[in-house]
Rosetta silent file (secondary structure, phi, psi, omega in degrees, C-alpha in Angstrom):
SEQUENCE: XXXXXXXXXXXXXXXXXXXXXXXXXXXXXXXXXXXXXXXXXXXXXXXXXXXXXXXXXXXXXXXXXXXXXXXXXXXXXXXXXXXXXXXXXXXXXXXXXXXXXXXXXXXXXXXXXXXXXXXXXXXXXXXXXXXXXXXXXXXXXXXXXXXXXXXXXXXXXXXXXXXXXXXXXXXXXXXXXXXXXXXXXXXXXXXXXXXXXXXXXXXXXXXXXXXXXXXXXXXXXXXXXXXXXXXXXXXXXXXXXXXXXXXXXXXXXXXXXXXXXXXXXXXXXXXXXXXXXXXXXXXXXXXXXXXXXXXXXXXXXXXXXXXXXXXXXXXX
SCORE:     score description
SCORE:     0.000 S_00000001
   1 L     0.000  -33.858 -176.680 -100.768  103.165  -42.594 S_00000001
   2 H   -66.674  -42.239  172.320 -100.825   99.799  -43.868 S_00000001
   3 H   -46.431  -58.249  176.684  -97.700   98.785  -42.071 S_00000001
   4 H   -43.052  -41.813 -158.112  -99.255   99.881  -39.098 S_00000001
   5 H   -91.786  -47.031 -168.801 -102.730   98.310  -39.234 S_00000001
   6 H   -62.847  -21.981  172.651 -100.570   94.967  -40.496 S_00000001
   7 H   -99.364  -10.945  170.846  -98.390   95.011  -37.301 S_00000001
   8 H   -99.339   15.774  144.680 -101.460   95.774  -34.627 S_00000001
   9 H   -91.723  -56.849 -145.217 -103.004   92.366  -36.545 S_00000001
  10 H   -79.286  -36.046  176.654  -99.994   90.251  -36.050 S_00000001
  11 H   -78.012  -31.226  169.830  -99.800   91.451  -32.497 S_00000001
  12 H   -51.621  -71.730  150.676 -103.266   90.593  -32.232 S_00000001
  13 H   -39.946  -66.297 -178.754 -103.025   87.064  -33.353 S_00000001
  14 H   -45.573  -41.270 -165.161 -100.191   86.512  -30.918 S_00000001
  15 H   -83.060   -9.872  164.566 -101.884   87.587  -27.980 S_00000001
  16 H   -72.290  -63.928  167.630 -104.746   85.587  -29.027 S_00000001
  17 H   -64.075   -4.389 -179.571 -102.973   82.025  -29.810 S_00000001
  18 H   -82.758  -66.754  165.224 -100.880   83.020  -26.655 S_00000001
  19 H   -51.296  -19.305  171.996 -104.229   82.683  -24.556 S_00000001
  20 H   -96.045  -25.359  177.706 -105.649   79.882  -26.122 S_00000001
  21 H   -60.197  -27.435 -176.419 -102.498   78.017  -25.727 S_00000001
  22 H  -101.495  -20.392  153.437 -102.328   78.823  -21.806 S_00000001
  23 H   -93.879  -12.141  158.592 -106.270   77.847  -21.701 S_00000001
  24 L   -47.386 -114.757  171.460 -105.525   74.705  -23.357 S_00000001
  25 L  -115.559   46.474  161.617 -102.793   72.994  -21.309 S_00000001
  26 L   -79.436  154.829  176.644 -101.031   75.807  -19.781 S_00000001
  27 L  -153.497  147.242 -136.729 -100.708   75.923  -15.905 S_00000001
  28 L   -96.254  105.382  160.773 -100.115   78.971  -13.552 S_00000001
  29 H   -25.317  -13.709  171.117  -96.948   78.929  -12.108 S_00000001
  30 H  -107.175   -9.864  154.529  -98.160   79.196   -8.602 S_00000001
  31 H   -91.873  -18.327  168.356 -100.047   75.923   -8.681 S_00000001
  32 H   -54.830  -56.040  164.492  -96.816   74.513  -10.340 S_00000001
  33 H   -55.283  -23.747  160.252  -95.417   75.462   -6.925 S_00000001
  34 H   -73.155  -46.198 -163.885  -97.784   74.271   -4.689 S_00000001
  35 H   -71.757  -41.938 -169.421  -98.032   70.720   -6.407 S_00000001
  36 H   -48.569  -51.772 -165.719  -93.946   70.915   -6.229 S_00000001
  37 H   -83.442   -9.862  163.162  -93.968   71.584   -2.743 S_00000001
  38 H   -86.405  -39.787  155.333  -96.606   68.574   -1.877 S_00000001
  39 H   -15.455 -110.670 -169.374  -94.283   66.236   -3.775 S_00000001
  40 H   -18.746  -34.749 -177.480  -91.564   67.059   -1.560 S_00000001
  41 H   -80.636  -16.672 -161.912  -93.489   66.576    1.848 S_00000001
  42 H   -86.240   -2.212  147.893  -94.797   63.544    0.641 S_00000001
  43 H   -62.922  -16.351  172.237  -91.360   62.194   -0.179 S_00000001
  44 H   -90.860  -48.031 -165.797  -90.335   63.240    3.010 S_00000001
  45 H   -57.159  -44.727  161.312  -93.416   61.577    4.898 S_00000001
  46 H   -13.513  -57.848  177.712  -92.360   58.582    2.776 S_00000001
  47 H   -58.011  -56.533 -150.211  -88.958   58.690    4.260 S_00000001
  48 H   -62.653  -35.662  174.193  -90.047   58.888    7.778 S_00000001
  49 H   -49.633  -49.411 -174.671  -92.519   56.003    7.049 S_00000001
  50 H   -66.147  -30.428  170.047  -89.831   54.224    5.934 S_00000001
  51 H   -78.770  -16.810 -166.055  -87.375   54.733    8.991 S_00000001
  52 H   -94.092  -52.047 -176.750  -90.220   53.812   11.212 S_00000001
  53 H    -2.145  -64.671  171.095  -90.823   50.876    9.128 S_00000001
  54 H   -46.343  -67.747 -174.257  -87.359   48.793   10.885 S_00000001
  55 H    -4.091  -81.219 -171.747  -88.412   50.138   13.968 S_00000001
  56 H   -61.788  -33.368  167.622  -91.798   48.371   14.335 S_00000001
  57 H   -71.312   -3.032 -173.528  -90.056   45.010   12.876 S_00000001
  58 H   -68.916  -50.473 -169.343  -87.663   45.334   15.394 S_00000001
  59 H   -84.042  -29.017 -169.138  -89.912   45.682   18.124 S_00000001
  60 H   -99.578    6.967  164.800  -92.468   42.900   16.980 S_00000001
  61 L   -77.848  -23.837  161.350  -89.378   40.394   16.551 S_00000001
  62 L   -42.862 -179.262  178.361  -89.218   40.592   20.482 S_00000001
  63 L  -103.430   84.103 -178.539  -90.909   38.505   22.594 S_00000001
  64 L   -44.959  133.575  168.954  -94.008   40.369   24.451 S_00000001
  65 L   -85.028  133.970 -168.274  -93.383   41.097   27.951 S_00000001
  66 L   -86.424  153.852  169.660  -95.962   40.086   30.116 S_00000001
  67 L   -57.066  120.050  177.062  -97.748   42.774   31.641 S_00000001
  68 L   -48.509  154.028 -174.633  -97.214   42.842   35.950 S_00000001
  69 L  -111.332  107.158  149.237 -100.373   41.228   37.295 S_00000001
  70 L   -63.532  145.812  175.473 -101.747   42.929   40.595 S_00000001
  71 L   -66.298  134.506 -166.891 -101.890   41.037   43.427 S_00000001
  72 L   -84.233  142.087 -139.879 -105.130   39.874   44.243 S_00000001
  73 L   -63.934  129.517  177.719 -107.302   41.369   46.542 S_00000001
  74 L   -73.825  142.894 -158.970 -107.522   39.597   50.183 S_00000001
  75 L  -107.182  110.528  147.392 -111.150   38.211   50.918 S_00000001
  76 L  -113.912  119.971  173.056 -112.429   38.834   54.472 S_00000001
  77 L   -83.215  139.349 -175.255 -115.560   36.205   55.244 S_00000001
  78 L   -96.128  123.646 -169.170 -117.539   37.215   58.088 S_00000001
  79 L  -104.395  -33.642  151.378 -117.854   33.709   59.901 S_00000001
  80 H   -21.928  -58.362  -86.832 -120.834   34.875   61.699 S_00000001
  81 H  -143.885  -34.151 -153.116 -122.352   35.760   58.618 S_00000001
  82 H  -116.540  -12.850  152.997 -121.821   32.561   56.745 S_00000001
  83 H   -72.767  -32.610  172.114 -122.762   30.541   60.014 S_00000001
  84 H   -95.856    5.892  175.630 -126.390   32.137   59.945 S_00000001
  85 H   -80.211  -82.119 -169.897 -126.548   31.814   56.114 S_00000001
  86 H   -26.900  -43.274 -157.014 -125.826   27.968   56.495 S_00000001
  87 H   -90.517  -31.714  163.323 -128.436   27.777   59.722 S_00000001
  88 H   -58.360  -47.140  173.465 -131.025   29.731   57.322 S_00000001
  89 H   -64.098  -90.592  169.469 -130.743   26.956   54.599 S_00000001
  90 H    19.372  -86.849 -172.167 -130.813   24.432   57.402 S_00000001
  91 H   -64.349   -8.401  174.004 -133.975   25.716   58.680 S_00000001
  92 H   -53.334  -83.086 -170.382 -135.565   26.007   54.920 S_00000001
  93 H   -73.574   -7.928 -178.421 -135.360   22.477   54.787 S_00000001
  94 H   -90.368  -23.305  178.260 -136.128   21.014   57.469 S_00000001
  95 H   -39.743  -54.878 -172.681 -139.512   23.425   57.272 S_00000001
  96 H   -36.453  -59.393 -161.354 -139.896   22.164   53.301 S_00000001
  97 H   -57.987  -41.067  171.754 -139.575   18.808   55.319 S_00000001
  98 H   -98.898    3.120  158.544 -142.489   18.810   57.747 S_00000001
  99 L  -127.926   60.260  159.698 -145.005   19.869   55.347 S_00000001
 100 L   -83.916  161.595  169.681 -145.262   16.573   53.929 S_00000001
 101 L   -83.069  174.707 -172.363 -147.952   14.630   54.867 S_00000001
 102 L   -44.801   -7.596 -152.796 -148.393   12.683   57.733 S_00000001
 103 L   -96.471   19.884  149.622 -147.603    9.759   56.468 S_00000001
 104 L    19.184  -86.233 -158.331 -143.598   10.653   57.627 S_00000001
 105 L   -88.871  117.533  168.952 -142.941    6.987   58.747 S_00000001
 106 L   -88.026  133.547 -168.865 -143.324    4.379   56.446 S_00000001
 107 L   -97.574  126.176  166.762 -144.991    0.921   57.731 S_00000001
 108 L   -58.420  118.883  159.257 -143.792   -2.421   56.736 S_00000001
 109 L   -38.296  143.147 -167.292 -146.122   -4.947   55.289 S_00000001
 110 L   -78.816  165.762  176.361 -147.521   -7.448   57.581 S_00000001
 111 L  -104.201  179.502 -154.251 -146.533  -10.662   56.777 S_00000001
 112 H   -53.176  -97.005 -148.479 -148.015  -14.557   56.034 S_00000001
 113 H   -52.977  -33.581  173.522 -148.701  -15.658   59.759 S_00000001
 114 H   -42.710  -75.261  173.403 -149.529  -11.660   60.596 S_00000001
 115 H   -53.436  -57.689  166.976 -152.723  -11.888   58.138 S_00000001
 116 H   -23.289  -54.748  160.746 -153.591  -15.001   59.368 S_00000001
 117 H   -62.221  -40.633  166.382 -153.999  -13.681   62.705 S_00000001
 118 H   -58.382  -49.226  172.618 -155.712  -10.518   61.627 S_00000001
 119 H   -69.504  -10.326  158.635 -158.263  -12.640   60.060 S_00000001
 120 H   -58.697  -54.691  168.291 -159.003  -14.940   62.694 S_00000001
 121 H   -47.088  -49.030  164.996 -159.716  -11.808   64.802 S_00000001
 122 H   -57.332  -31.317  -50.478 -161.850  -10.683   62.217 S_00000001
 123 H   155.151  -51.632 -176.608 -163.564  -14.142   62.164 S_00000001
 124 H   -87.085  -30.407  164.593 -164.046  -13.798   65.852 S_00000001
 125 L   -54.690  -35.044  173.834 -165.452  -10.440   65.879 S_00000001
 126 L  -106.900   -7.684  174.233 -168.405  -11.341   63.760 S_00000001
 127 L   -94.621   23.458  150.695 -169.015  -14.431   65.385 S_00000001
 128 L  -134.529   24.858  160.193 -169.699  -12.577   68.848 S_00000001
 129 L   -79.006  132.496   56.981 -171.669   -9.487   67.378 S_00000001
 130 L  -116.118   43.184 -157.079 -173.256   -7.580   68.345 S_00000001
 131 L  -125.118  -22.445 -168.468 -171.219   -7.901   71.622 S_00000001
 132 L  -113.464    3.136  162.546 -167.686   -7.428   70.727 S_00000001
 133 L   -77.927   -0.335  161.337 -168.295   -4.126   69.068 S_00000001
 134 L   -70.371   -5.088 -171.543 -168.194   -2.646   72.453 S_00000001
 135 L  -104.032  -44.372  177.428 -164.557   -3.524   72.275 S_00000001
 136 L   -54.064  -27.642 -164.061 -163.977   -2.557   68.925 S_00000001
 137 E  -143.417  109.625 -161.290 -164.747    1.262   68.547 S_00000001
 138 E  -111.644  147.704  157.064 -163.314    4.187   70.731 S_00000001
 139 L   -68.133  142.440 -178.877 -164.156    7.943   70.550 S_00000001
 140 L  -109.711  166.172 -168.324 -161.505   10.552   69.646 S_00000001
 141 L  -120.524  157.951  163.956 -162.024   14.025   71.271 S_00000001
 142 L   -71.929   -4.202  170.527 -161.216   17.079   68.263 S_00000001
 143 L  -118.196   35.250  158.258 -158.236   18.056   69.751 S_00000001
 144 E  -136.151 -179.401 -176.159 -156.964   14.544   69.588 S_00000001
 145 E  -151.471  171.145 -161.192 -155.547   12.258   67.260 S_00000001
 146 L  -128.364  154.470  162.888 -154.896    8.247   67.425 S_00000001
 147 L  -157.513  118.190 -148.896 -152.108    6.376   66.301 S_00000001
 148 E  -109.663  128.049  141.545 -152.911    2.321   65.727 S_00000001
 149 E  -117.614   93.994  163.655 -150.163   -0.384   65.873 S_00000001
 150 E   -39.678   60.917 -169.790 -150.860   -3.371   64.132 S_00000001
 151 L    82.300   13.798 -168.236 -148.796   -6.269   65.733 S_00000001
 152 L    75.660   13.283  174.512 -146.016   -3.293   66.424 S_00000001
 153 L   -98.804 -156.990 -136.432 -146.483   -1.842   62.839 S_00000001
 154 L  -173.111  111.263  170.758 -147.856    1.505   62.053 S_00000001
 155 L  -107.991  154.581 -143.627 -150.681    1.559   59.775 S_00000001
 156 L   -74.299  147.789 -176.595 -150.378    3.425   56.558 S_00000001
 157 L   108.083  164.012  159.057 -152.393    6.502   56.540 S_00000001
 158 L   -19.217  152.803  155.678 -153.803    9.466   58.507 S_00000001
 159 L   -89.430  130.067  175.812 -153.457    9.428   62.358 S_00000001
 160 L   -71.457  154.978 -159.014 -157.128    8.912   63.496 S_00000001
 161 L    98.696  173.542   -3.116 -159.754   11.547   64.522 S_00000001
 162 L   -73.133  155.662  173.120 -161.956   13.247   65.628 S_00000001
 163 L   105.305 -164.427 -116.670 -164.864   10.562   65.929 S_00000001
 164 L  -102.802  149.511 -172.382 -165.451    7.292   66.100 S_00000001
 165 E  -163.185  142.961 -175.413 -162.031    4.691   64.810 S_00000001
 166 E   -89.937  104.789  154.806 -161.749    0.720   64.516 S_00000001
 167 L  -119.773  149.249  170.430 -159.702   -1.495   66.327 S_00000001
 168 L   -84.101  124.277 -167.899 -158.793   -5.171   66.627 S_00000001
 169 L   -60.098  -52.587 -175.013 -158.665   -5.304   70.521 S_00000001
 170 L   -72.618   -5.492  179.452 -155.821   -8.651   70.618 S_00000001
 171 L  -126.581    4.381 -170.492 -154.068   -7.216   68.089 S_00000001
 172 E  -134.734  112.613  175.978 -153.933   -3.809   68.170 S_00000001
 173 E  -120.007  143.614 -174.738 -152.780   -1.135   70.332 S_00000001
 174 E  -106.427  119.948  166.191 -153.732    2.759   70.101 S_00000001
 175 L  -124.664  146.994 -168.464 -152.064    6.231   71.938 S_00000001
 176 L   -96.057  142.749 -177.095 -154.043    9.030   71.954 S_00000001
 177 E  -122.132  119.689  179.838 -151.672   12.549   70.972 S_00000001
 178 E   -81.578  137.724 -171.699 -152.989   15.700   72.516 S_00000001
 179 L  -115.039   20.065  166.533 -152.590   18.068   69.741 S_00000001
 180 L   -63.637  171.692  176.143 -153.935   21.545   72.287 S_00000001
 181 E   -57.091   93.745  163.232 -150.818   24.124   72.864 S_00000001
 182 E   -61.099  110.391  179.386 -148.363   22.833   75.083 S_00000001
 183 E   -74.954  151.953  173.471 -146.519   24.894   78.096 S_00000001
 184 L  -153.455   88.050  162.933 -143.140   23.654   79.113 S_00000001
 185 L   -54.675  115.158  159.103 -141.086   26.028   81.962 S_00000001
 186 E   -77.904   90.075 -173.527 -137.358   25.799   81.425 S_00000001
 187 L   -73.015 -164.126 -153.689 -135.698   26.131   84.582 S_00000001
 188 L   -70.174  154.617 -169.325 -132.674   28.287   85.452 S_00000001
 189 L  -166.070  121.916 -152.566 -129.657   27.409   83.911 S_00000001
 190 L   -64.309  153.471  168.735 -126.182   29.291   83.861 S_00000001
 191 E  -142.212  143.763 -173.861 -125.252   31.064   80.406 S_00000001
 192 E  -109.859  137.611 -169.961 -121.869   32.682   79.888 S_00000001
 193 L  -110.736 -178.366 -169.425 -122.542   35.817   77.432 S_00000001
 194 L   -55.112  -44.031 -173.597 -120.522   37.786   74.808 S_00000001
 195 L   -98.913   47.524  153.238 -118.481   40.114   77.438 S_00000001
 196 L    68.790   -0.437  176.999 -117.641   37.199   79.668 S_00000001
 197 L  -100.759  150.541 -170.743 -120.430   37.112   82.507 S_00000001
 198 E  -124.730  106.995 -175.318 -122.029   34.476   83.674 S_00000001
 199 E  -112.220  168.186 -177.825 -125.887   34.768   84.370 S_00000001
 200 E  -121.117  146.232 -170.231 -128.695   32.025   85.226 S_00000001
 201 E  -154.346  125.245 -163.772 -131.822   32.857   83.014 S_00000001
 202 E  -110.304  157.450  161.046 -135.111   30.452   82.902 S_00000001
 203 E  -158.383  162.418  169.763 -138.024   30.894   79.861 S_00000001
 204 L   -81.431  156.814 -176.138 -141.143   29.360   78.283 S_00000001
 205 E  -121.862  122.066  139.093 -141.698   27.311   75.465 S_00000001
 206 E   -72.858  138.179 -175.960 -144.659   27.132   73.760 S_00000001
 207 E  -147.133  167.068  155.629 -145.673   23.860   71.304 S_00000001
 208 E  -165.569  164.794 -158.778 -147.852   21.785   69.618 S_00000001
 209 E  -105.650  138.635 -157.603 -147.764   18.788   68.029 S_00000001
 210 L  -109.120  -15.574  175.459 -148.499   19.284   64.405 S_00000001
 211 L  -134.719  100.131  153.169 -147.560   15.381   62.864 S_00000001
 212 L   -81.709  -38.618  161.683 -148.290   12.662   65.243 S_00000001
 213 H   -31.114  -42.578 -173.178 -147.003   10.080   63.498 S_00000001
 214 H  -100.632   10.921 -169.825 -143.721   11.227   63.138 S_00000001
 215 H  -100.884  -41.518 -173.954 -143.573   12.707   66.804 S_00000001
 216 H   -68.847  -16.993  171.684 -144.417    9.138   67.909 S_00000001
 217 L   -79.114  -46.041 -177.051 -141.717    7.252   65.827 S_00000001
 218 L   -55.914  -53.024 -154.472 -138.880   10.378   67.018 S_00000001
 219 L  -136.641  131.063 -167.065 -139.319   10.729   70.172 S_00000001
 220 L   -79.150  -35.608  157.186 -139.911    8.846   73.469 S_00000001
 221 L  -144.798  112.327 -158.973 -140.053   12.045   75.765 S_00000001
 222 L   -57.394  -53.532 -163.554 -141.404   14.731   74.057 S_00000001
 223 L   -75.720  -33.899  164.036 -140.941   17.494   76.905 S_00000001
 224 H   -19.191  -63.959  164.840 -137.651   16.174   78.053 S_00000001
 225 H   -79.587    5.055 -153.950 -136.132   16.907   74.571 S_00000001
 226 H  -127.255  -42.324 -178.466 -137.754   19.998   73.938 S_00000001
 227 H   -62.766  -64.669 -145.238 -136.059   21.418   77.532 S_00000001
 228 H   -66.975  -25.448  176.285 -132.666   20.175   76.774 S_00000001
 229 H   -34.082  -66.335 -173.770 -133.304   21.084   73.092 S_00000001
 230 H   -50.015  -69.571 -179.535 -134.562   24.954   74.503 S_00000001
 231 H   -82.804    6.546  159.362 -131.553   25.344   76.515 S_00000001
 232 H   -77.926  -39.312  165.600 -128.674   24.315   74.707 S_00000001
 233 H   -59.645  -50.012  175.552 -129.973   26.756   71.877 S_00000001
 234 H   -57.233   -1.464 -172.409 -130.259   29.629   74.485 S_00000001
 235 H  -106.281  -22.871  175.074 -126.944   29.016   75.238 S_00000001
 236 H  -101.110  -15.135  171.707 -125.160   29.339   71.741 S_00000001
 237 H   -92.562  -43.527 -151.430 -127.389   31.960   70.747 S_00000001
 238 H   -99.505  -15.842  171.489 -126.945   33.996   73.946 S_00000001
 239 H   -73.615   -5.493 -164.066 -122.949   33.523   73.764 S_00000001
 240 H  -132.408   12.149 -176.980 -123.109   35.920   70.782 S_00000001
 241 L  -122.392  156.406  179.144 -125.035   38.621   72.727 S_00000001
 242 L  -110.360  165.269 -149.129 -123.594   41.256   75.930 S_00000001
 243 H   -83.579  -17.257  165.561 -125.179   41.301   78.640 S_00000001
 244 H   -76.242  -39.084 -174.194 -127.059   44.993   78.056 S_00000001
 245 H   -45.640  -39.752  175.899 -128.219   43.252   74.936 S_00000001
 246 H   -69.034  -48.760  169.783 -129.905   40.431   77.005 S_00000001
 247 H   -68.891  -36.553  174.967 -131.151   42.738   79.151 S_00000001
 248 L  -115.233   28.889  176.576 -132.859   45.200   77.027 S_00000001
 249 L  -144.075   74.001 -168.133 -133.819   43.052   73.590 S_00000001
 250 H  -104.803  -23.077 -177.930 -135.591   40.064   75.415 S_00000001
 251 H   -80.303  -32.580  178.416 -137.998   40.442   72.608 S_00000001
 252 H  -103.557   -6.487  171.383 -136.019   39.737   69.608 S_00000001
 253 H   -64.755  -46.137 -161.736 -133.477   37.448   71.664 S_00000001
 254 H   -82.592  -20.669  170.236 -136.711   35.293   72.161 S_00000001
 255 H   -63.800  -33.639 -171.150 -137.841   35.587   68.443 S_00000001
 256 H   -74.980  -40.106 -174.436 -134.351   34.527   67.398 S_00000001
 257 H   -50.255  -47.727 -169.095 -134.688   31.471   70.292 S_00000001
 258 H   -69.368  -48.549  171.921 -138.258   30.722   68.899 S_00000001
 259 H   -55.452  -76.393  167.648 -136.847   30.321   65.078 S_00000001
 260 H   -30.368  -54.506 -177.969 -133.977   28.283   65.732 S_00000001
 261 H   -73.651  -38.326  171.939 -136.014   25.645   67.526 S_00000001
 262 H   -56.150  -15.201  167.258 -138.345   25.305   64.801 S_00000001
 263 H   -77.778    3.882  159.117 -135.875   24.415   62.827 S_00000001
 264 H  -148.674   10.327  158.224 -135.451   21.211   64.377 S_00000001
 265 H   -86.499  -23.997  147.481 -138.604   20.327   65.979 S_00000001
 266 H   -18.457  -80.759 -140.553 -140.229   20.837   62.256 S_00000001
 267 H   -89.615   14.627  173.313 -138.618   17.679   62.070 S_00000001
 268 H  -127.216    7.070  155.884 -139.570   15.776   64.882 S_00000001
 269 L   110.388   40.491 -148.607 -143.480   16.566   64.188 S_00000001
 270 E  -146.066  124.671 -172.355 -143.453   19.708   66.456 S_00000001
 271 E  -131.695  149.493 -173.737 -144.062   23.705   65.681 S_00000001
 272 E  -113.499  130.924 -160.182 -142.803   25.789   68.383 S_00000001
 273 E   -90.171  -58.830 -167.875 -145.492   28.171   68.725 S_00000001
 274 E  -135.314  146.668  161.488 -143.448   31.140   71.489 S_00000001
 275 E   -88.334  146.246  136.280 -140.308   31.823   73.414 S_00000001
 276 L  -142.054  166.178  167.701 -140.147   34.000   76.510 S_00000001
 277 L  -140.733  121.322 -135.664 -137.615   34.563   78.784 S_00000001
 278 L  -111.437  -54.049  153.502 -139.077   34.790   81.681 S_00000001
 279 E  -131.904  137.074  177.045 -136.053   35.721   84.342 S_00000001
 280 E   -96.037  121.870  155.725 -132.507   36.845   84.374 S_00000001
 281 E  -112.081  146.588  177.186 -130.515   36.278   87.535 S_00000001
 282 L  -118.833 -169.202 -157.795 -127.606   37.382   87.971 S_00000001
 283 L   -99.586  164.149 -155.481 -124.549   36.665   90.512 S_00000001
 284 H   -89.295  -11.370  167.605 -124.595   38.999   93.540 S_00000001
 285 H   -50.032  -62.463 -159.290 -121.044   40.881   92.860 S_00000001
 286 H   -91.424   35.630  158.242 -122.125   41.849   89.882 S_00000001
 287 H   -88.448  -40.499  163.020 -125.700   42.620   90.819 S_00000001
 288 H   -84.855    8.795  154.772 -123.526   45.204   93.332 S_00000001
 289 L  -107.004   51.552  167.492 -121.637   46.893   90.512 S_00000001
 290 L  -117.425  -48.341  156.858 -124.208   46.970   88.276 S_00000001
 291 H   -42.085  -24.040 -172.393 -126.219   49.163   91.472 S_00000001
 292 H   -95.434  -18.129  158.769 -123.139   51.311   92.409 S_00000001
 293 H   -50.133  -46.857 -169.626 -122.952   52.411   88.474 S_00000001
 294 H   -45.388  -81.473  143.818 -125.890   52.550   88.441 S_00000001
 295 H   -53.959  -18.413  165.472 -125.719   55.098   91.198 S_00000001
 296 H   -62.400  -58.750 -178.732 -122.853   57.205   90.217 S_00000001
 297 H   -50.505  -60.928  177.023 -125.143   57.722   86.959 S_00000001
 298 H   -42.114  -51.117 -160.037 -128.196   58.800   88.966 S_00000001
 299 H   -95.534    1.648  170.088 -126.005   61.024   90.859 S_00000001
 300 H   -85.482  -43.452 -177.329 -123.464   62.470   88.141 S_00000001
 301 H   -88.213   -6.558  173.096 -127.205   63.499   86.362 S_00000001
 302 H   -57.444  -40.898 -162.220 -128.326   64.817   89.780 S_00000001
 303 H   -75.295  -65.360 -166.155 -124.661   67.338   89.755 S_00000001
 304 H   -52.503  -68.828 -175.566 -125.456   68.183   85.984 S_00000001
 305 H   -29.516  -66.694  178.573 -129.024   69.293   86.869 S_00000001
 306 H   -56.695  -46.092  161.384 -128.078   71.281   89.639 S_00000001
 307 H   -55.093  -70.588 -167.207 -125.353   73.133   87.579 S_00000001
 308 H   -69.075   11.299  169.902 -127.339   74.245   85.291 S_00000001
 309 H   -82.874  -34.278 -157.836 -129.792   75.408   87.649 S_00000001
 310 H   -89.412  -10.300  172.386 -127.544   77.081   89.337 S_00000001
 311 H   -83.214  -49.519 -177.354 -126.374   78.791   86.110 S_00000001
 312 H   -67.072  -27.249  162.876 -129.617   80.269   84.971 S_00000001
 313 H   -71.480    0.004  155.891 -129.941   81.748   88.192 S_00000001
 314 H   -97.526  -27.228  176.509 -126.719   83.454   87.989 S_00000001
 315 H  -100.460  -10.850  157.925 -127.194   84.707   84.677 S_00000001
 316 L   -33.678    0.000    0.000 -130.825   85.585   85.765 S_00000001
């Protein structure tokens, strides 16, 4: 019995110091295999790192090749497009330009012997008043304006009116500027159009003059310039239009006509109030083919008409 109880203690112990020895620092044989087998890949990933390694020095001891380059895209400019941009600044500035004041034209001082004369006038003027102020002082109407030259100068300032304005009569000359609406009939005058025909076409201009000063400095004859002015624009404008176009957009042909001139009559002291275009003639061939289309169409919708008259009354 003793033996017995002394060999189930001894067995006891062991299996006891067996377990604390394997909860100590003992380790399960199946995470010893698992750690074993991550060694190994990561000595293999190692390798592979390492063969790529050459590789990439291989490749960055080259030279980079440059990348092809597309070819670059072809630009189409619309020359139209960049001709009415250009004619749009253009007209910008010369607007910007006439709504400065009047005083446009600058006048040169008079000089030594100039003053001399003015005062002497002056001098004479008060030694016959009250008599020579009948000479002295004209009426302006309100829909006129004055413009005074001093000895051929321009004097600084305003154009005069309405009322009553001061002049030396020997030295001094005055033109009166009607500043009401001005009519001007363009007559007929051939224009060759986008599709190649050649029509005669007359229209009105309206104006007024909005700076006399600077109309009187520009320009010697005001309507004169304003016709050839009218029709050289209707003619470059109307070169970019066909001839149905002319015919059935007379309203915005004449808005475009009307624009254009202000853009350079701004600048001779002049606002172009309306356009019209008042008649198209055209040459007498093609007045008879524009009638015998004309008729075919009437009578090609006459044929249609009748067919289908003639159908519902068959399927009637």
């Amino acid at each position: 019995m003793e033996r017995t109880e002394r060999s189930e203690r001894s067995e006891r112990r062991a299996r006891s110091s067996s377990r604390e020895a394997h909860g100590r620092g003992g380790r399960s044989p199946h995470k010893d295999n698992k750690r074993a087998k991550a060694e190994r890949g990561g000595g293999g990933r190692g390798r592979r790192d390492a063969g790529r390694e050459p590789r990439d020095l291989g490749r960055a001891g080259r030279p980079a090749e440059p990348e092809p380059r597309a070819p670059p895209a072809a630009t189409v400019v619309d020359v139209d497009e960049v001709r009415g941009s250009c004619e749009e600044g253009t007209e910008v500035v010369a607007l910007l330009e006439s709504e400065r004041p009047e005083e446009g034209t600058k006048s040169s001082g008079l000089g030594a012997c100039e003053w001399l004369l003015v005062l002497t006038s002056l001098l004479f003027i008060i030694v016959t008043f009250p008599f020579s102020i009948w000479f002295c002082i004209k009426v302006v109407q309100e829909y006129e304006r004055v413009i005074v030259l001093r000895l051929g100068h321009l004097l600084p300032g305003r154009a005069k009116g309405p009322g009553l304005f001061f002049f030396l009569p020997c030295l001094d000359t005055y033109h009166k500027v009607d500043l009401r609406l001005q009519t001007l009939e363009i007559p007929f005058h051939e224009v060759v159009t986008k599709d190649m025909f050649i029509m005669e076409i007359d229209a009105i201009c309206y104006y007024r003059i909005e700076n006399a000063s600077l109309l009187l400095s520009s320009l010697a004859q005001v309507s004169k310039a304003v016709q050839l002015l009218v029709q050289t624009t209707m003619k470059r404008l109307l070169a970019h239009r066909s001839l149905a176009e002319i015919l059935l957009e007379r309203k915005s042909l004449a808005q475009d006509v009307k624009v254009a001139l202000d853009s350079v009559t701004c600048i001779w002291g002049l606002k172009v109030e309306r356009t019209e275009i008042k008649d198209v003639r055209l040459p007498a061939g093609l007045q008879h083919s524009l009638a015998v289309e004309a008729e075919a169409q009437r009578q090609a919708r006459v044929r249609s008409k009748t067919l289908k008259n003639e159908d519902r009354l068959f399927y009637a």
